[in-house]
C-alpha positions as CSV (number, residue, x, y, z in Angstrom):
1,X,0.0,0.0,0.0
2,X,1.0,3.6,-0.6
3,X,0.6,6.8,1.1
4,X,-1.6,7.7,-2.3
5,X,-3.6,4.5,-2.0
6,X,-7.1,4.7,0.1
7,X,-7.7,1.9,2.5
8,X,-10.7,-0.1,3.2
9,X,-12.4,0.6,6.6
10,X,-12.1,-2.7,8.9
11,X,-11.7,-3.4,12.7
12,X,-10.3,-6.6,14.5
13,X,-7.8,-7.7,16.5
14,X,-4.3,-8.5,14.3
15,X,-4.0,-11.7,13.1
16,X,-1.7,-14.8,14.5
17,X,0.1,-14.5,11.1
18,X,0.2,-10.7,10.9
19,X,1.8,-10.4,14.5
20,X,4.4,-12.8,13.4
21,X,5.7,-10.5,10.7
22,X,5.3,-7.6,12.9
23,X,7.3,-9.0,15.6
24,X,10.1,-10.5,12.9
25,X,10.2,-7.2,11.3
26,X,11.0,-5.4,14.7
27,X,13.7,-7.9,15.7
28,X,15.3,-8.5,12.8
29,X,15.0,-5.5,10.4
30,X,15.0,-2.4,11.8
31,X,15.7,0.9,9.3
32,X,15.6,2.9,12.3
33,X,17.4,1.7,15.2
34,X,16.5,-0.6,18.0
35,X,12.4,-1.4,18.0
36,X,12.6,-4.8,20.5
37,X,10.9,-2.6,23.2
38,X,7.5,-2.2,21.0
39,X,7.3,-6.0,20.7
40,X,5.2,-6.4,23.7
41,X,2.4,-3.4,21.5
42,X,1.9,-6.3,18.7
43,X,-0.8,-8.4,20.4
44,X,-2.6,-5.0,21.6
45,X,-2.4,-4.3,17.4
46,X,-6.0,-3.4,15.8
47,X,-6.3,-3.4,12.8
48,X,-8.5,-0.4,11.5
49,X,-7.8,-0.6,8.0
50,X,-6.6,-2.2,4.6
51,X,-5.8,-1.7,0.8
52,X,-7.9,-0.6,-1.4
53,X,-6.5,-2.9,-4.0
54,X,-7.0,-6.4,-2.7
55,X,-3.4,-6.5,-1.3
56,X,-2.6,-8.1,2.6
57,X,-1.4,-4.4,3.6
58,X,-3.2,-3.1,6.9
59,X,-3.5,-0.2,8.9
60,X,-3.2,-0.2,12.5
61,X,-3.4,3.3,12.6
62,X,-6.5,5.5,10.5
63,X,-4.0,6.0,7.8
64,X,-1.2,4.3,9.1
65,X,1.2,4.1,6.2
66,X,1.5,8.2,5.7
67,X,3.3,11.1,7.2
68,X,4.0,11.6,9.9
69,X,4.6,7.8,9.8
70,X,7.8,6.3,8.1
71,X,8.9,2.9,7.2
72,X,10.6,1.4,10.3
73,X,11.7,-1.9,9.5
74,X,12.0,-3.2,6.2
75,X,12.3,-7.1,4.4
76,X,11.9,-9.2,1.2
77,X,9.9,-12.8,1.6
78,X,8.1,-15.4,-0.4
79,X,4.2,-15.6,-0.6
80,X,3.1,-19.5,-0.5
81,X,2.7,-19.2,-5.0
82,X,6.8,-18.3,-4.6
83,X,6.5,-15.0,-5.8
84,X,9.0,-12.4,-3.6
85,X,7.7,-9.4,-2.0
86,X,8.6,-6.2,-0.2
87,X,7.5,-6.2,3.3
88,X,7.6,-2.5,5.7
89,X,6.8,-2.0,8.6
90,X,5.5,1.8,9.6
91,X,5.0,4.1,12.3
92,X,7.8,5.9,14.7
93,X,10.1,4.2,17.1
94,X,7.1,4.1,19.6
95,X,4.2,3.2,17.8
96,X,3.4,0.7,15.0
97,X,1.3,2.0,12.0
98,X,1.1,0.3,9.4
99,X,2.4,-3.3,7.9
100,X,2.8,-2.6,3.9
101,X,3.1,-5.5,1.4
102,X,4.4,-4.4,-2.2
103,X,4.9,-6.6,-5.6
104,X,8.5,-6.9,-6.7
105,X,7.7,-9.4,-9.3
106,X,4.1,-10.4,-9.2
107,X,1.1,-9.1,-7.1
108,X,0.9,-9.4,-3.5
109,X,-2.3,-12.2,-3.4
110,X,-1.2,-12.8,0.4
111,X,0.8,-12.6,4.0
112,X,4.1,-13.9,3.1
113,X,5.8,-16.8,4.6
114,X,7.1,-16.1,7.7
115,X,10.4,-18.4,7.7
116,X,11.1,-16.5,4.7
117,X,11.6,-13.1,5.5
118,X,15.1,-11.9,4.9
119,X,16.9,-8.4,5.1
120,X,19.2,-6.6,2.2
């Protein structure tokens, strides 16, 4: 999702799958210094939104994935097809915002693996 793209209303606890990603992202793939102290935030995570476009991204945030927000942590992994794709983490160094998915080869049709999240 990007800061140009609407989101979809929505409201629910994040997912089992969703937190995992969150809580690799902040361990392993920080852009902006240390995040381990907001892993204890993900299972509090609502989601309040999601892409337009059919895509996994979410908001946990109304508009999570724009300024003032910035990516935070940043990855690559494999959806279950194979395909690779660009996974970022948003929000500030005390909050999470928003957990983007973007195509690098082929569309985002869902959550990547989580065993296959990498960094660089």
């Amino acid at each position: 999702m990007h800061p140009q793209v609407t989101t979809l209303e929505d409201d629910r606890p994040i997912s089992s799958h969703e937190a995992e990603l969150v809580t690799w992202m902040l361990l392993h793939a920080s852009v902006v210094g240390p995040l381990s102290g907001l892993v204890d935030t993900v299972k509090t995570l609502r989601v309040v939104g999601r892409c337009s476009c059919g895509c996994p991204s979410v908001d946990f945030v109304v508009n999570g994935q724009t300024l003032p927000f910035q990516p935070i942590a940043d990855a690559t992994a494999q959806i279950p097809d194979g395909a690779e794709v660009g996974v970022t983490l948003w929000g500030r160094t005390d909050a999470i915002t928003g957990l983007e998915l973007y195509e690098m080869a082929a569309p985002v049709t869902s959550l990547p693996i989580a065993h296959t999240l990498k960094t660089g």
